[in-house]
N, C-alpha and C positions, 0 to 999 in steps of 0.2 A: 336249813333242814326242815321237811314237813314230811310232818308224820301222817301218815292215813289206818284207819282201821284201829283194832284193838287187843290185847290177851295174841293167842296165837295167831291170829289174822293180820298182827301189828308190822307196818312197813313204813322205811323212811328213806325219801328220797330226797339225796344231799347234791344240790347244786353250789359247784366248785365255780367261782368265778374270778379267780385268778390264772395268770400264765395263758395257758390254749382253751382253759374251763374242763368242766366234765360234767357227767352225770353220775351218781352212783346208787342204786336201788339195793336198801337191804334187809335183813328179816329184825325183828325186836332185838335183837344180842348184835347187832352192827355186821353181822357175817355178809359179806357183800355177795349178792346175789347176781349183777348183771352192771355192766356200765359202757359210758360210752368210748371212755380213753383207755387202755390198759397202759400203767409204768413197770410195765414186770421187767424193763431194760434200763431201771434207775434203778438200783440198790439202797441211796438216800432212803426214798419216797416211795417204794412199791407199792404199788396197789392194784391186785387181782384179785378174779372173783374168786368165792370162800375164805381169803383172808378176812381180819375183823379192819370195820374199818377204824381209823387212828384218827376219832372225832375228838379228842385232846388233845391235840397236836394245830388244830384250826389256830390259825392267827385272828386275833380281834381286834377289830377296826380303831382307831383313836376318834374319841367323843369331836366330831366338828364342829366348827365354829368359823364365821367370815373372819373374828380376832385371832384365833389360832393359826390360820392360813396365811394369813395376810404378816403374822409373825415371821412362818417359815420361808415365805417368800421373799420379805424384808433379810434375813438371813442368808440369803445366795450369794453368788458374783451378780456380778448384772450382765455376763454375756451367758448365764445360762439358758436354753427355751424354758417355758411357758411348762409344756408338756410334761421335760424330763424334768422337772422341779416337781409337779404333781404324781409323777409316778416313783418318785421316792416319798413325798408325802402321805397318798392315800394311796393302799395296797389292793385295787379295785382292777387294774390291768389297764392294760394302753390305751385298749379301745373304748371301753366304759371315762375313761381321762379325758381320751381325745372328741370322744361325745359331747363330753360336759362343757369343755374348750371353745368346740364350734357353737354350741349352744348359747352360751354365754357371751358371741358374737367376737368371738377371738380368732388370731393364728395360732395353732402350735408351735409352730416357729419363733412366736413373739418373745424378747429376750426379757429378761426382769426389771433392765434397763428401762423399760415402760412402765415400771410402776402399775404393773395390771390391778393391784388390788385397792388400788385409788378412785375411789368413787370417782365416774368422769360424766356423771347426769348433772 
């Protein structure tokens, strides 16, 4: 969330980055002004504009760590992938996953059977 401005000028603009993402621009009382995705065809999860928006409702991240991960990953089958092991993990969305994956100079695909989280320098 970042807020800009101040008193009645006050505006926050909350970027969703999970599932397809979103935008959501709204006045100092969270009443959503303008966004990029409308859910007005999820009854869960609605969210259009002049609704307030349901900033308590945000899920929060679990504190990372290379020991924590490498816990949860030690905790799989070993024909799971790589990917779908992290996107139960950390709740950041496939693509933001599948970024870190390649980055990190992996497959998605790679099964746990690899033991990714084994230092291999």
């Amino acid at each position: 969330v970042i807020t800009c401005g101040s008193g009645v000028a006050e505006h926050k603009l909350v970027i969703e980055l999970y599932d397809k993402g979103n935008l959501v621009l709204t006045d100092k009382d969270l009443s959503i002004l303008t966004l990029l995705r409308s859910s007005k065809h999820d009854p869960e999860s609605r969210v259009t504009v002049h609704d307030r928006y349901p900033i308590e409702v945000r899920q929060e991240l679990p504190v990372l760590s290379v020991a924590w991960l490498a816990e949860q990953m030690k905790g799989e089958k070993e024909t799971q992938p790589l990917l779908k092991v992290l996107n139960r993990c950390i709740p950041v969305g496939r693509e933001a996953a599948e970024h870190c994956v390649l980055a990190a100079g992996f497959s998605p695909a790679l099964k746990m059977s690899a033991a990714p989280w084994e230092d291999t320098e």
